[in-house]
RODRENSE-393161 format. One record per residue (C-alpha): residue in one letter; chain; x, y, z. Coordinates in pm, 1 decimal. Layout:
BEGIN
{bator: a selo: A x: X y: Y z: Z} .
...
This chain:
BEGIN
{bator: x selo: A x: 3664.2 y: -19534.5 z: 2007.5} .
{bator: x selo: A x: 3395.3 y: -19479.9 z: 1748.4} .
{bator: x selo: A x: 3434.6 y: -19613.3 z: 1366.7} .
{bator: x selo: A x: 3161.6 y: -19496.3 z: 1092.6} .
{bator: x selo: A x: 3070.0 y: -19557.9 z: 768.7} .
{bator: x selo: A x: 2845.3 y: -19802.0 z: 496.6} .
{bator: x selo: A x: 2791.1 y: -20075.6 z: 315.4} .
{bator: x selo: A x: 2587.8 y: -20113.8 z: -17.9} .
{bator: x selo: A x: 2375.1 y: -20437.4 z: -119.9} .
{bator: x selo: A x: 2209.8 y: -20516.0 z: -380.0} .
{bator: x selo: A x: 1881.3 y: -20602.7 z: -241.7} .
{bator: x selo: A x: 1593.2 y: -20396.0 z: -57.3} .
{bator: x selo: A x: 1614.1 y: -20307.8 z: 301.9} .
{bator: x selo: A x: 1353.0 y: -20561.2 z: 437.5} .
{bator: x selo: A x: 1538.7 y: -20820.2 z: 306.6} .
{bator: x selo: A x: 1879.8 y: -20706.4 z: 426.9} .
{bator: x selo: A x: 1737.7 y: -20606.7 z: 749.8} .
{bator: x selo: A x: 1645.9 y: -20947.9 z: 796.4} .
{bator: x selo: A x: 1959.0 y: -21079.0 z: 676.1} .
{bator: x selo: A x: 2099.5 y: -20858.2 z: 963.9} .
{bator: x selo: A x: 1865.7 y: -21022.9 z: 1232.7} .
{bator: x selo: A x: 1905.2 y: -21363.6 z: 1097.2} .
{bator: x selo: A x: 2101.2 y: -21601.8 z: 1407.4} .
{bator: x selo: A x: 2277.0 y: -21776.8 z: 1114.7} .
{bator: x selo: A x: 2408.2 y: -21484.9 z: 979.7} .
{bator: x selo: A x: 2488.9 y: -21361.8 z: 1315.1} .
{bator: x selo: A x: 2697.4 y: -21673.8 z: 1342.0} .
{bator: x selo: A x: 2870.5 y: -21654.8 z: 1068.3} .
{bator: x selo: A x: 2916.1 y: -21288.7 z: 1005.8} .
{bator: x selo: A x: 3045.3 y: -21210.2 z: 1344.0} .
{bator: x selo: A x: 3485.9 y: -21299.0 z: 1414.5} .
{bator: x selo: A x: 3548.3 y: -21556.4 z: 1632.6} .
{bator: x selo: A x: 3194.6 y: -21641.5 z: 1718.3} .
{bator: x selo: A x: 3197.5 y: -21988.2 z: 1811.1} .
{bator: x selo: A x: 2896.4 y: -22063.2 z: 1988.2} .
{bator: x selo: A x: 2532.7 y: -21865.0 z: 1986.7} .
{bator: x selo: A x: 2261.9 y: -21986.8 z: 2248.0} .
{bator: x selo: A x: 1922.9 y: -21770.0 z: 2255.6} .
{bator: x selo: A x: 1889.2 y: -21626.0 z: 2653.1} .
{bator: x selo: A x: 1587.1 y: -21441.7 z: 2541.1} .
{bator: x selo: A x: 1391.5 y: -21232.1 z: 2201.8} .
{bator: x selo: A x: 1716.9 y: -21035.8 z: 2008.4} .
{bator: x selo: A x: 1955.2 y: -21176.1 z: 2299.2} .
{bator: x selo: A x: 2250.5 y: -21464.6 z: 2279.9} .
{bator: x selo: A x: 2491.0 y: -21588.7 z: 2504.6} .
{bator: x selo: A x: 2816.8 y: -21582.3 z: 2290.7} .
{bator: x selo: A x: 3143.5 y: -21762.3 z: 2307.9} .
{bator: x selo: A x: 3409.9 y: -21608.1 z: 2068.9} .
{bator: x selo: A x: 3813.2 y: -21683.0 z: 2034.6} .
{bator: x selo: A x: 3959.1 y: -21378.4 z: 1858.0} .
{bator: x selo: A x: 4316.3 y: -21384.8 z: 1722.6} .
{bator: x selo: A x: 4546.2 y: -21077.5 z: 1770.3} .
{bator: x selo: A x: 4885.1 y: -21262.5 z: 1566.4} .
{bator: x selo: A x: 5013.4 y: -21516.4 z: 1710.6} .
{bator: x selo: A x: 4792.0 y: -21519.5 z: 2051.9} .
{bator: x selo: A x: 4421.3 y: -21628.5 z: 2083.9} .
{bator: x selo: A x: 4190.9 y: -21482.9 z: 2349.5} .
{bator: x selo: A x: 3859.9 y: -21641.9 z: 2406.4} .
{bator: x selo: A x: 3529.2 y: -21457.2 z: 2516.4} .
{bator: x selo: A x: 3273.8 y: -21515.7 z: 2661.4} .
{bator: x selo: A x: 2991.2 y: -21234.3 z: 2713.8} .
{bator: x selo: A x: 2604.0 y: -21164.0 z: 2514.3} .
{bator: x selo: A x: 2511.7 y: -21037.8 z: 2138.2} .
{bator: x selo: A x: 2178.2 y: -20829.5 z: 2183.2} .
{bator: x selo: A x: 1954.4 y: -20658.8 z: 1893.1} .
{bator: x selo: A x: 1771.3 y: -20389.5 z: 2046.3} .
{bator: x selo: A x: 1625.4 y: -20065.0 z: 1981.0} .
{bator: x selo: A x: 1435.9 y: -20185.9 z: 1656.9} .
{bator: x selo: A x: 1253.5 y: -19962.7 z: 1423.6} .
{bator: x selo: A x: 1138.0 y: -20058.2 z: 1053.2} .
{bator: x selo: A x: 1442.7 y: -19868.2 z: 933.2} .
{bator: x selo: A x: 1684.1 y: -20010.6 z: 1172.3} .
{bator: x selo: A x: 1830.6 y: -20165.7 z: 1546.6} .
{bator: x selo: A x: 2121.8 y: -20176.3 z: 1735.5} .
{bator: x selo: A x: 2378.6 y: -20477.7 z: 1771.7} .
{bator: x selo: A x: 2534.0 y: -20460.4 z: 2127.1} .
{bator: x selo: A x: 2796.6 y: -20723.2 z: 2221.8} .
{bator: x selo: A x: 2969.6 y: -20755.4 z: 2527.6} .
{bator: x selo: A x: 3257.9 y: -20984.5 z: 2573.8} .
{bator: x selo: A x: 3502.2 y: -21070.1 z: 2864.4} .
{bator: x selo: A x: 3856.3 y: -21256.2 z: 2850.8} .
{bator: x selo: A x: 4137.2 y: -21313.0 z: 3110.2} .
{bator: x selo: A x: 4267.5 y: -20969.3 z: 3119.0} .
{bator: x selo: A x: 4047.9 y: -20835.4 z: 2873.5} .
{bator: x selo: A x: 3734.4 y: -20741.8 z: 2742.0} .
{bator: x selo: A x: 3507.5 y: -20602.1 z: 2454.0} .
{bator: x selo: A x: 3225.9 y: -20375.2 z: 2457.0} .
{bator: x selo: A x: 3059.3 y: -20271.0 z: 2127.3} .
{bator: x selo: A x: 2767.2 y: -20054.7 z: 2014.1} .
{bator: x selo: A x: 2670.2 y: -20052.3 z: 1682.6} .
{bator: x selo: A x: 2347.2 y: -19801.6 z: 1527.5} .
{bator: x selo: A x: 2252.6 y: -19992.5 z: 1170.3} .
{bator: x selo: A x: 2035.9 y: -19827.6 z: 940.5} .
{bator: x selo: A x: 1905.1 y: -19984.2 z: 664.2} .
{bator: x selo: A x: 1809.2 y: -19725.5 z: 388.4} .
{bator: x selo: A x: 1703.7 y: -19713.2 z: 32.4} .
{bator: x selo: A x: 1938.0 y: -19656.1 z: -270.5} .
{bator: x selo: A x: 1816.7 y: -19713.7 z: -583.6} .
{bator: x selo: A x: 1685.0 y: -20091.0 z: -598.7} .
{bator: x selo: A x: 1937.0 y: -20149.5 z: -322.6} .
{bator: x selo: A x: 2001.4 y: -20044.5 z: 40.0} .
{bator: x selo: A x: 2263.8 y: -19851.1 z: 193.3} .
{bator: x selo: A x: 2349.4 y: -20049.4 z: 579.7} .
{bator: x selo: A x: 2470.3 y: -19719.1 z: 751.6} .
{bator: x selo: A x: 2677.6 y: -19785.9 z: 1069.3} .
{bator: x selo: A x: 2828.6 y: -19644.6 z: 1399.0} .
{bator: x selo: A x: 2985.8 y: -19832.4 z: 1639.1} .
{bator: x selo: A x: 3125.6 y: -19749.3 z: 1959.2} .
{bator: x selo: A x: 3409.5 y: -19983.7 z: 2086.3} .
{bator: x selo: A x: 3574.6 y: -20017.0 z: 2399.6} .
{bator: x selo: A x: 3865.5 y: -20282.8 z: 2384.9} .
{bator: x selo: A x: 4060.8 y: -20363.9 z: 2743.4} .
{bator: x selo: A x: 4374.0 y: -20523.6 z: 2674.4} .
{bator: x selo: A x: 4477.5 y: -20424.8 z: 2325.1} .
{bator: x selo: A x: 4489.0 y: -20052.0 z: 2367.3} .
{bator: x selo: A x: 4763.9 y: -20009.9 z: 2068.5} .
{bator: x selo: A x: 4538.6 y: -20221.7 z: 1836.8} .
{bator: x selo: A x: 4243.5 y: -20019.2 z: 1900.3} .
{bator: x selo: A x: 4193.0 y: -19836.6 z: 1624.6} .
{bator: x selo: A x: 4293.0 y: -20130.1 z: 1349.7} .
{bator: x selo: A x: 4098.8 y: -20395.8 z: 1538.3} .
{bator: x selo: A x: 3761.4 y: -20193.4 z: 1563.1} .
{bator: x selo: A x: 3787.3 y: -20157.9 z: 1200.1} .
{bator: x selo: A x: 3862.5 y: -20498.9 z: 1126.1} .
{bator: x selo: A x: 3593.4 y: -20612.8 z: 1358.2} .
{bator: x selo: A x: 3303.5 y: -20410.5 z: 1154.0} .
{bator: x selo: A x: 3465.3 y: -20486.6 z: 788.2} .
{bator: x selo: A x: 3474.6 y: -20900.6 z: 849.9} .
{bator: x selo: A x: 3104.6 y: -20836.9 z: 1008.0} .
{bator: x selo: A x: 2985.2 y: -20671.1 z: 675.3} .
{bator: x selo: A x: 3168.0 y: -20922.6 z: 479.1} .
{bator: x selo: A x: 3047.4 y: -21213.4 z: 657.9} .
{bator: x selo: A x: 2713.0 y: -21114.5 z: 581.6} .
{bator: x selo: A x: 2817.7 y: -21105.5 z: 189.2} .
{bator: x selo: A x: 2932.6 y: -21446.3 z: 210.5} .
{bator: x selo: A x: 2646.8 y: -21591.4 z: 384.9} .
{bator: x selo: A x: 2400.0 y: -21471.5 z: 170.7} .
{bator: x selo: A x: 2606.4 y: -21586.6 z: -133.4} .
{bator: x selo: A x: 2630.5 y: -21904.3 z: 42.3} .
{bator: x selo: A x: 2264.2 y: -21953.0 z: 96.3} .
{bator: x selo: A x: 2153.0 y: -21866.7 z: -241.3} .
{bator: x selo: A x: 2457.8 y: -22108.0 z: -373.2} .
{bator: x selo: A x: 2302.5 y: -22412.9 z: -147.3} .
{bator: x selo: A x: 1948.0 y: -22370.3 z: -151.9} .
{bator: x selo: A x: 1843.8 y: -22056.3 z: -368.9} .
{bator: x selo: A x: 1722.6 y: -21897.2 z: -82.5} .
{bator: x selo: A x: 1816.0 y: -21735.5 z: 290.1} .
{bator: x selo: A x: 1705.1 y: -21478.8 z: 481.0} .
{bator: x selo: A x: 1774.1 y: -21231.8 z: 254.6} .
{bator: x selo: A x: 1756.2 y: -21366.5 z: -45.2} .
{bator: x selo: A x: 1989.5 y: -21236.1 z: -355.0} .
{bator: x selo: A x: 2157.6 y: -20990.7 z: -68.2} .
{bator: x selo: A x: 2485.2 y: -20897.7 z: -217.9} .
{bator: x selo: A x: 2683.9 y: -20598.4 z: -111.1} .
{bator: x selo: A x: 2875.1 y: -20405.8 z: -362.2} .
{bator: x selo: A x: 3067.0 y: -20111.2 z: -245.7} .
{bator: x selo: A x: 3206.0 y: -20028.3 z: 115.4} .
{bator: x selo: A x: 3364.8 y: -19727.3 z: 284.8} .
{bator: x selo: A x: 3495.7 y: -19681.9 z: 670.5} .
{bator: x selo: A x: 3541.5 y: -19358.6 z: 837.7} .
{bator: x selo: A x: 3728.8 y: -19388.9 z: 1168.9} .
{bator: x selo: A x: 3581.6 y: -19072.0 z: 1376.6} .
């Protein structure tokens, strides 16, 4: 299944495209992720529990950056459960707009064990990533003033499921 679309913040694209490389933000900006451990440059071993109502699976699998360029990289995870697993792909370009930048995405998804949910999970997934990243810049300017992307703030969103 493949989900596109963008993101707006309010900052330029070196500083978002840091934000976006940042293994805090990663962290935080990522569902479930409960554990990050570096296995490498751009590579982590992840542990994640997503929720699907009232069950909780937990993953285990990697989170890889790779395919950099100044104007963006791609986010790979790959994730494996009891009876399940998830394999994503996501392009991110980071382009001007104004004072701003524009975080294009496209991510590929292949869920085993939640065929129905496909479609609404894959969405979710991307929209609590791109959120996540709001709120940890927020928080890190809140706390200290400054983060790895310093006065990052997105301000418009749109997701088109292909």
């Amino acid at each position: 299944m493949r989900i596109s679309g963008s993101f707006g913040f309010d900052a330029p694209p070196d500083m978002v495209y840091r934000l976006f490389t940042d293994p805090d933000a990663l962290m935080n900006a990522t569902v479930g992720l409960r554990a990050l451990r570096p296995l490498g440059p751009d590579m982590w071993e992840a542990e994640m529990q997503v929720r699907l109502g009232g069950f909780a699976l937990a993953y285990r699998g990697t989170i890889a950056a790779t395919d950099r360029t100044p104007d963006g990289y791609r986010l790979r995870i790959a994730a494996e459960t009891d009876g399940g697993a998830i394999d994503a792909d996501v392009a991110l370009c980071f382009l001007p707009l104004g004072s701003g930048t524009r975080v294009e995405y496209a991510a590929e998804f292949a869920i085993r064990g939640a065929q129905r949910l496909q479609p609404a999970l894959a969405r979710a997934l991307v929209d609590f990533f791109m959120h996540g990243m709001k709120e940890y810049a927020a928080r890190c300017r809140k706390v200290s003033g400054q983060c790895a992307a310093q006065q990052v703030r997105p301000d418009a969103h749109e997701h088109t499921p292909e």
